[in-house]
N, C-alpha and C positions, 0 to 999 in steps of 0.2 A: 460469351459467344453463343452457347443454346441460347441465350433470348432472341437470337437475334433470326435463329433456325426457327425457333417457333413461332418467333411474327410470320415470318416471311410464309412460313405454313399455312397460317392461319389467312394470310390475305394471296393465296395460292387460292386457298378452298371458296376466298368467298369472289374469285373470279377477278383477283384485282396486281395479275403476274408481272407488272413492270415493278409496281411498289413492293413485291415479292423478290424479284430479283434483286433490288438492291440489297433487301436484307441477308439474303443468301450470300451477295458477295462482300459482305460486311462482315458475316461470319468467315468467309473462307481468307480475308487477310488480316484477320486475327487469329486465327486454330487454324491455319494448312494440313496440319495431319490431323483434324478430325474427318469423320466422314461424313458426318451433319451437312457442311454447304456444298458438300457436292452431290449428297442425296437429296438437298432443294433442287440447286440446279435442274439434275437428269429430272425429275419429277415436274417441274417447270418446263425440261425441254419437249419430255412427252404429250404434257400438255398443248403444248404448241405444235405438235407434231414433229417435232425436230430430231427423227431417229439416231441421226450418226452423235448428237451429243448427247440425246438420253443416253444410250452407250457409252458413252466416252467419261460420262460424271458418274454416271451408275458405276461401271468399273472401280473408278478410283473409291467411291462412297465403300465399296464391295472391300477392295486390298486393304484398308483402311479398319477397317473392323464392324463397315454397317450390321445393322443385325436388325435390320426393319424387313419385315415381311412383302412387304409393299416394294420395298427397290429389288430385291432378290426375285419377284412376280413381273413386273416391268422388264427388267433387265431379261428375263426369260421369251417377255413376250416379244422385247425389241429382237432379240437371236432368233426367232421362229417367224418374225418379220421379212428380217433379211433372204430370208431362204425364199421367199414369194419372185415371182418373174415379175415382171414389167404389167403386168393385170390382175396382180393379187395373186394367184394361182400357187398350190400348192403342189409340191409332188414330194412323193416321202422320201423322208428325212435319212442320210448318211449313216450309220452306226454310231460315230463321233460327236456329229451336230447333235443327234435328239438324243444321248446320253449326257452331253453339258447342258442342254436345254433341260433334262429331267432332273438335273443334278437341283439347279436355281429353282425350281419349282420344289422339288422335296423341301430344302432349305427355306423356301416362305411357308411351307406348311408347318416343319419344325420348331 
């Protein structure tokens, strides 16, 4: 099942994500409880710009036990996304939101 995460990674990075996705979901139905094909996934979907599933696979990659620096950064940056209006536009952050958003950020530094 890692082989199949780390193809899929590897032709992620060299720009080639449909061939990526399959291996990602090659991996996720063989190992369902790893966090590997669903940290392709979100990382695939960010790539694509595809917020609500980066989220949604980052999460699970996250409950799961990822421990990659990379989806913990993403997943932070997808939550400080969501916060933006309809123009990008920022206005500060909740007490709530920018302490789970610092929380994922300490955690990709650790």
């Amino acid at each position: 099942m890692e082989n199949y995460f780390r193809l899929g990674d590897e032709l992620l990075r060299i720009r080639r994500p449909d061939a990526a996705e399959m291996f990602f979901k090659q991996a996720q139905n063989l190992a369902p409880a790893s966090p590997l094909p669903y940290e392709g996934l979100g990382l695939l979907a960010a790539e694509r710009g595809q917020h609500e599933a980066t989220l949604q696979n980052l999460k699970v990659a996250l409950q799961h036990g990822s421990t990659s620096f990379l989806a913990f950064y993403i997943y932070a940056q997808e939550q400080y996304r969501l916060t933006a209006d309809s123009q990008d536009r920022h206005a500060p952050l909740k007490n709530e939101a920018a302490a789970e958003i610092r929380g994922e950020l300490h955690k990709s530094i650790a």
